[in-house]
C-alpha positions as CSV (number, residue, x, y, z in Angstrom):
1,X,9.2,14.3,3.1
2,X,5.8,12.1,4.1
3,X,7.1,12.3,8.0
4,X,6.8,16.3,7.4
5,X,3.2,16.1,6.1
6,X,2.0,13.5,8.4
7,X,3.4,15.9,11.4
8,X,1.8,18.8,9.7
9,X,-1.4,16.7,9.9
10,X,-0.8,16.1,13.2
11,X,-0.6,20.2,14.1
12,X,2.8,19.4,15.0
13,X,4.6,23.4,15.3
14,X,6.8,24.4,12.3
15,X,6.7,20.9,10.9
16,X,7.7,22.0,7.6
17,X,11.2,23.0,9.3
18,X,11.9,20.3,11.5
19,X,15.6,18.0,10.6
20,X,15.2,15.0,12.0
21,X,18.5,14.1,11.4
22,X,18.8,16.3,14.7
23,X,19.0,13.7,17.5
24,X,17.9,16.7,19.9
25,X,14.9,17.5,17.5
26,X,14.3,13.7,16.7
27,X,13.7,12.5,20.6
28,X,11.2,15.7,20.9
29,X,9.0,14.7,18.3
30,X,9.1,11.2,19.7
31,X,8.2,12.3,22.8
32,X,5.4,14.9,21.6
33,X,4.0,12.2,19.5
34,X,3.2,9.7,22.1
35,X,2.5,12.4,24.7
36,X,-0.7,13.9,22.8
37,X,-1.2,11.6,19.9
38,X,-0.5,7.7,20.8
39,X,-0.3,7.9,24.4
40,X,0.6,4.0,24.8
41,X,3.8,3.8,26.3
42,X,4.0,2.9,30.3
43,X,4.4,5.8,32.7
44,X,8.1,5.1,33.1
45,X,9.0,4.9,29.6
46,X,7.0,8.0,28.7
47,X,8.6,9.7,31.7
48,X,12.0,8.8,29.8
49,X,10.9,9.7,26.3
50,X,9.6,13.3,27.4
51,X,13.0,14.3,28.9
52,X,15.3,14.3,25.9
53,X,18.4,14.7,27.7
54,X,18.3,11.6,29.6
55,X,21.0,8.8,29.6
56,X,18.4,6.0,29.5
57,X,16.7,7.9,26.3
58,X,17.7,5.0,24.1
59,X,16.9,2.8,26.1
60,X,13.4,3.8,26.2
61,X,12.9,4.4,22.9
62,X,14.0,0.9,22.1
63,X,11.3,0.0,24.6
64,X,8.6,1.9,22.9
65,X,9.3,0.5,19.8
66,X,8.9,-2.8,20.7
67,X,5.4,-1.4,22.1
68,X,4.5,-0.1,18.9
69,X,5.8,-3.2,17.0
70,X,7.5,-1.5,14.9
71,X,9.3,-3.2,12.1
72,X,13.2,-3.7,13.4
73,X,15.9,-2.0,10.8
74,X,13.5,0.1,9.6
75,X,14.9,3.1,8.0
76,X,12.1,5.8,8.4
77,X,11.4,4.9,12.2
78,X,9.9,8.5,12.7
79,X,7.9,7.9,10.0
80,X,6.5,4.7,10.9
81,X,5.9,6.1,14.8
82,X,4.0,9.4,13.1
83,X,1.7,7.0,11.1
84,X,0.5,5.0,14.3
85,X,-0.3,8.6,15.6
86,X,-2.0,9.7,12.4
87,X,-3.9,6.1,13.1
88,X,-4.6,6.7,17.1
89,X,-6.2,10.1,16.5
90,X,-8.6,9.0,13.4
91,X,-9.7,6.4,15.7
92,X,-10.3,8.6,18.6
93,X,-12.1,11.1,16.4
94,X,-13.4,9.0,14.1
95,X,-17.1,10.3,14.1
96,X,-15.8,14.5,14.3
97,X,-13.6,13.4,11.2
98,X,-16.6,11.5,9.2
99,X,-19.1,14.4,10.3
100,X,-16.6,16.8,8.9
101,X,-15.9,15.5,5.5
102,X,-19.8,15.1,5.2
103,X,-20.1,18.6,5.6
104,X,-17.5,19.8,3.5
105,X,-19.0,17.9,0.4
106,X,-22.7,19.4,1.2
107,X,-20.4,22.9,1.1
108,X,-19.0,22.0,-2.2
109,X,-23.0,21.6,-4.2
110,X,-22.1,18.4,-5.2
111,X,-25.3,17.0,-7.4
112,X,-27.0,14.2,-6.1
113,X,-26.5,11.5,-8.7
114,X,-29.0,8.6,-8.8
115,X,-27.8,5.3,-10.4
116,X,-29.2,1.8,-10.9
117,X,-25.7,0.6,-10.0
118,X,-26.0,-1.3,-6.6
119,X,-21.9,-1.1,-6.7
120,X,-22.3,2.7,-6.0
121,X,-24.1,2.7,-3.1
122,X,-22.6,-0.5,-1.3
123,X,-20.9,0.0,2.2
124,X,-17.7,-1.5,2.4
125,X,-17.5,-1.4,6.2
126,X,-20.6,-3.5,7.2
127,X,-20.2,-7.0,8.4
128,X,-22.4,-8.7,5.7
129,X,-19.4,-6.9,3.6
130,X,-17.0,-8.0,5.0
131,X,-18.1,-11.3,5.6
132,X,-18.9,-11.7,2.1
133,X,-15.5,-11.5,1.4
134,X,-13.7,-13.9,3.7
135,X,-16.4,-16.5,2.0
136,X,-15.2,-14.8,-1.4
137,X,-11.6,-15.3,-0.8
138,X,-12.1,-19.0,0.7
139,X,-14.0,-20.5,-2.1
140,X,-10.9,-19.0,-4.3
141,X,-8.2,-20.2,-2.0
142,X,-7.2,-16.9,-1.1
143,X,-5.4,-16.2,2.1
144,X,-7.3,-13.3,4.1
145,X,-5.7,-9.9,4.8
146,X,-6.9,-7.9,7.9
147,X,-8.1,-5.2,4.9
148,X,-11.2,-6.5,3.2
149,X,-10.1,-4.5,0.2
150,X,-6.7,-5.9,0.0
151,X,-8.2,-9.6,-0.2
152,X,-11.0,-8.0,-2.7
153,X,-8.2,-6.8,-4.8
154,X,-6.4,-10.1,-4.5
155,X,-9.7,-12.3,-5.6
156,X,-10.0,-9.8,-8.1
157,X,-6.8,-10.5,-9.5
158,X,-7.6,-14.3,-9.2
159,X,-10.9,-14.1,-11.1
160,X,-9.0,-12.0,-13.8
161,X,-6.5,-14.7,-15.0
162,X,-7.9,-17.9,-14.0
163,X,-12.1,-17.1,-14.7
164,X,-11.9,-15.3,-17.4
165,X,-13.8,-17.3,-20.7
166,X,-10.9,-18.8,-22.4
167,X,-9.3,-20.4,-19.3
168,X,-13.0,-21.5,-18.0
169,X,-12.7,-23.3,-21.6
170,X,-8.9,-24.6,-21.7
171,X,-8.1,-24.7,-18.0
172,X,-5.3,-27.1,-18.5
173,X,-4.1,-24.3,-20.9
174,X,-3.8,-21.7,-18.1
175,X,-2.6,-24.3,-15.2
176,X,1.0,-23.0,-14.2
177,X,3.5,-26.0,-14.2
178,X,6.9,-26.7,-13.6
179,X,8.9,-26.7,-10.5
180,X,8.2,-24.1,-7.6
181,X,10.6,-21.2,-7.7
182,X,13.1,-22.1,-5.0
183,X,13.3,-18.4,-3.7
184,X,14.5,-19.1,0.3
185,X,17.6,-20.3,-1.7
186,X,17.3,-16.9,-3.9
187,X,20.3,-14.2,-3.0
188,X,18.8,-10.9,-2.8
189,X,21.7,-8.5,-2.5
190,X,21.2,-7.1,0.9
191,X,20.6,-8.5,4.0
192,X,17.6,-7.1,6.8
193,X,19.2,-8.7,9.7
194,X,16.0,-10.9,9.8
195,X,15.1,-14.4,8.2
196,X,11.2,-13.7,8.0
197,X,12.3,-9.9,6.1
198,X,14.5,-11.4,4.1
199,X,12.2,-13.9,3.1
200,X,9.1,-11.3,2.7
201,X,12.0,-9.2,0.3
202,X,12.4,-11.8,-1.6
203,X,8.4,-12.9,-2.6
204,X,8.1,-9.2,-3.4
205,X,10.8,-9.1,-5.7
206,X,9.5,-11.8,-7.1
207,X,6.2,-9.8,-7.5
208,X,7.6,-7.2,-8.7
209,X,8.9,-8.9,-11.6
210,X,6.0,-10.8,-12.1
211,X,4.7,-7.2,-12.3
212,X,7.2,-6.0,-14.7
213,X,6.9,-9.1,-17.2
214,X,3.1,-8.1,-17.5
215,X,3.9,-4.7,-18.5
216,X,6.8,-5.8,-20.7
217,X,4.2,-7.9,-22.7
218,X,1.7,-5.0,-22.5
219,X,3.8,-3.4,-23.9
220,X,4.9,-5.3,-27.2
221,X,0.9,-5.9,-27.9
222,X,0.8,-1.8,-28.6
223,X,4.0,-2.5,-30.9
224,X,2.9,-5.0,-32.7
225,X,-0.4,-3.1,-33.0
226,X,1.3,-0.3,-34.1
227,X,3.1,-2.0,-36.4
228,X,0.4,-3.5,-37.8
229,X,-0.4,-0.3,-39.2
230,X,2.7,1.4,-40.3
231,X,3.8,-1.6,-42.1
232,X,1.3,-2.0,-44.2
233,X,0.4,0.9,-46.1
234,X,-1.9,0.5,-48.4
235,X,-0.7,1.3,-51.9
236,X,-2.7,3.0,-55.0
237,X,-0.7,2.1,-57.9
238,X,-3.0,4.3,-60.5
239,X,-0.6,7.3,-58.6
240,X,2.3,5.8,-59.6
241,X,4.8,7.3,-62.3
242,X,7.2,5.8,-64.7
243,X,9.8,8.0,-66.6
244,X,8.8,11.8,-67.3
């Protein structure tokens, strides 16, 4: 399970064994978690969390989660909680982490490989980066994400199907038209217990099919390729026999 390997990250004892299914064993990792990895919660609360045999436990915990802003109805909470952890102590040891990893590729010979690509060598964390790509994203009329790469993926993605030759030279051919997809009005089968999840359900499953259609045609392009081929052999009549 990912909650197992994140714990085991974390140095979390016998991690590999833990069943969090165990409401005993479930309110001590939640405890240990924000005791020596998030360490967020309010004295009171965390005063609550660490003694997993109190009445107000629940309580608490609802409490923390609120703290955390953690999604509500989520299904892995642990999970979730062991991520912001995973989070808090890269941040708090960002520099020992970075120094570490540099070290461990010096130990590994790695060859130095020189390349005229300025791509290769470009930081993706400096601020003339960064910037570059809100200014990116608004000339394309993309809406930021926090994650410079997820809006760099998402221009990407923009440049791909509408700035590619033959739509620079048909636009009006690649210009989506019709009526909007009323998807509020869309049933999707389940329900989250909250409007704004529901909704956010329902614009990925969208995406997802949107997804799907594009491998679907994929897809039938190799077939027809393929096709092209097998079903039309080419055919040396001089071989050919008639009688004995």
């Amino acid at each position: 399970m990912a909650v197992n390997r994140k714990l085991t990250a974390l140095e979390y004892t016998n991690a590999d064994k833990i069943n969090i299914n165990n409401d005993q064993e479930f309110r001590k990792i939640v405890g240990w978690l924000e005791q020596y990895k998030i360490k967020q919660a309010p004295n009171d609360v965390a005063t609550i969390l660490l003694n997993i045999n109190s009445n107000d436990w629940n309580k608490a915990y609802e409490k923390y989660k609120n703290n955390l802003n953690c999604p509500q109805n989520l299904m892995r909470e642990l999970d979730w909680i062991a991520g912001v952890a995973i989070k808090r102590t890269y941040s708090a040891n960002k520099t020992k982490f970075n120094k570490n990893a540099v070290e461990n590729l010096k130990a590994t010979n790695v060859p130095n490989i020189v390349t005229d690509n300025p791509l290769d060598v470009l930081d993706f964390t400096t601020n003339e980066f960064v910037n570059g790509i809100k200014n990116l994203a608004r000339i394309l009329k993309v809406s930021p994400y926090p994650d410079p790469m997820v809006t760099l993926e998402a221009c990407r993605k923009v440049i791909e199907t509408k700035m590619h030759p033959a739509a620079l030279a048909n636009p009006k051919d690649f210009i989506i038209k019709g009526t909007p997809f009323p998807y509020h009005n869309a049933d999707l089968g389940f329900d989250l217990g909250d409007v704004a999840l529901n909704h956010a359900a329902k614009i990925l499953r969208l995406l997802y099919i949107h997804d799907l259609r594009d491998l679907q045609t994929s897809a039938n392009e190799v077939i027809v390729s393929v096709q092209n081929i097998t079903a039309n052999p080419k055919t040396d009549t001089k071989l050919g026999k008639v009688g004995r």
